[in-house]
C-alpha positions as CSV (number, residue, x, y, z in Angstrom):
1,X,18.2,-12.7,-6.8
2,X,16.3,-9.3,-6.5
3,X,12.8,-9.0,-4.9
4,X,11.8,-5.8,-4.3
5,X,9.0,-3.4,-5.1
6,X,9.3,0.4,-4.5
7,X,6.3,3.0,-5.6
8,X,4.9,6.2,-4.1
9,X,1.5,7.7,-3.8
10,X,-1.8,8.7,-1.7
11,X,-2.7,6.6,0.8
12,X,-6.3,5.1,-0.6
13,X,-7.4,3.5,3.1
14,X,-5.9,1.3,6.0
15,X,-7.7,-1.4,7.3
16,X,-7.5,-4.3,9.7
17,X,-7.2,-8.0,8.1
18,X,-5.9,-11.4,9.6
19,X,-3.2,-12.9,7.2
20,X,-2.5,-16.7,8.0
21,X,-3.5,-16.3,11.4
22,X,-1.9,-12.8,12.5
23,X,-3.9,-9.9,12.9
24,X,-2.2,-7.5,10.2
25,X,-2.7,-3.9,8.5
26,X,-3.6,-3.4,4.6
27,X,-3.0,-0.2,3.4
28,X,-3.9,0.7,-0.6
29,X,-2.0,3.2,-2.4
30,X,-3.3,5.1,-4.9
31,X,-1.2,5.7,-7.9
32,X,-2.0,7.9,-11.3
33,X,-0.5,6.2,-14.4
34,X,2.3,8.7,-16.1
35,X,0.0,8.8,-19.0
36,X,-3.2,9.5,-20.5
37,X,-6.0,6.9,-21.8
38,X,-8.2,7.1,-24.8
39,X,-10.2,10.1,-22.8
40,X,-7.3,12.0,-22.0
41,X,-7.5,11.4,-18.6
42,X,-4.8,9.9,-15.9
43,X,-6.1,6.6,-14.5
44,X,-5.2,5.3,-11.2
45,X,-4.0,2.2,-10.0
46,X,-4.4,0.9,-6.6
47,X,-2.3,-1.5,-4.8
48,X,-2.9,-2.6,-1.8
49,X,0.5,-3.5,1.0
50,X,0.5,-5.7,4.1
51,X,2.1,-3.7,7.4
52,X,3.2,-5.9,10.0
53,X,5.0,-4.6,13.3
54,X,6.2,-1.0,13.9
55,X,5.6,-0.1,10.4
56,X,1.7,-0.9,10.9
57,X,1.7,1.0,14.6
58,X,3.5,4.0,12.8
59,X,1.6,4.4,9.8
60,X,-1.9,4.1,11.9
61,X,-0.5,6.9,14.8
62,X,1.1,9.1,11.9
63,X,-1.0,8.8,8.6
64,X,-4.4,9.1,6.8
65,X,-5.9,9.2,3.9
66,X,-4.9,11.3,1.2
67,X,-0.9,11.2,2.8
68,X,1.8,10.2,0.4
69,X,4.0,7.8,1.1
70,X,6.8,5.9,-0.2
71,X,6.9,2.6,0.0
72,X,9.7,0.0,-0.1
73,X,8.8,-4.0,0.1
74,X,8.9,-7.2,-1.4
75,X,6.3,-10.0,-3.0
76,X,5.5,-12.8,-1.3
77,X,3.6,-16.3,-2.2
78,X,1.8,-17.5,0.0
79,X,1.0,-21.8,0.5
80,X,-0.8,-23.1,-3.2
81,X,-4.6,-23.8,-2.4
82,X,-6.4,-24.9,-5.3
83,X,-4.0,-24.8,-8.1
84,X,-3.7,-21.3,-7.3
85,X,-0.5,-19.2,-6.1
86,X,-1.9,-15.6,-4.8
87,X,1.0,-13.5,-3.4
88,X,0.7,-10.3,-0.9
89,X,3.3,-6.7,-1.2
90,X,4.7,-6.7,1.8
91,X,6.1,-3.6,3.4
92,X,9.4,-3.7,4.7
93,X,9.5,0.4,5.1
94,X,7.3,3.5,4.5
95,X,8.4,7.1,4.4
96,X,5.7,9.2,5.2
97,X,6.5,12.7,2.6
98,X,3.3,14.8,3.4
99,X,0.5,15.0,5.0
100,X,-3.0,16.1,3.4
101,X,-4.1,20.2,4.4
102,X,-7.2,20.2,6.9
103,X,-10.3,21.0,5.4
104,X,-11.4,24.2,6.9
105,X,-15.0,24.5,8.1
């Protein structure tokens, strides 16, 4: 069995959250489709990853919005409440590829 989700793109924000009782980091990742929509424009997806551990303490000490990063992780279910089955991206690894210029003043 295979369970595993890679994608790259900018990183859209990180933010605190608990996750069944553990304090734990969500980071969204911004991600332009590879094609254009009815206005001839790219749309964007955003996906949002759970970072536990060293990957969380890395990616907050070493990245901000607007980096790209790869990402490499699985999808996991979490307990059935209410008929319904929601499932979280975890990260298992993140390659940070570049950093967003400074603005200059």
């Amino acid at each position: 069995m295979l369970n595993q989700i890679v994608v790259c793109g900018r990183i859209s924000s990180i933010t605190a959250k608990k996750l069944e009782g553990k304090e734990v980091q969500e980071v969204v990742i911004a991600i332009p489709r590879s094609y254009k929509n009815a206005d001839g424009e790219y749309d964007t997806d955003f996906i949002p990853f759970i970072l536990t551990g060293g990957i969380a303490s890395n990616t907050l000490e070493y990245c901000k919005t607007g980096d790209i990063v790869g990402i490499k992780g699985r999808i996991q279910s979490l307990e059935a409440k209410d008929g319904k089955h929601p499932f979280y991206l975890i990260a298992e690894k993140i390659s940070f590829l570049s950093s967003k210029a400074p603005e200059e003043d």
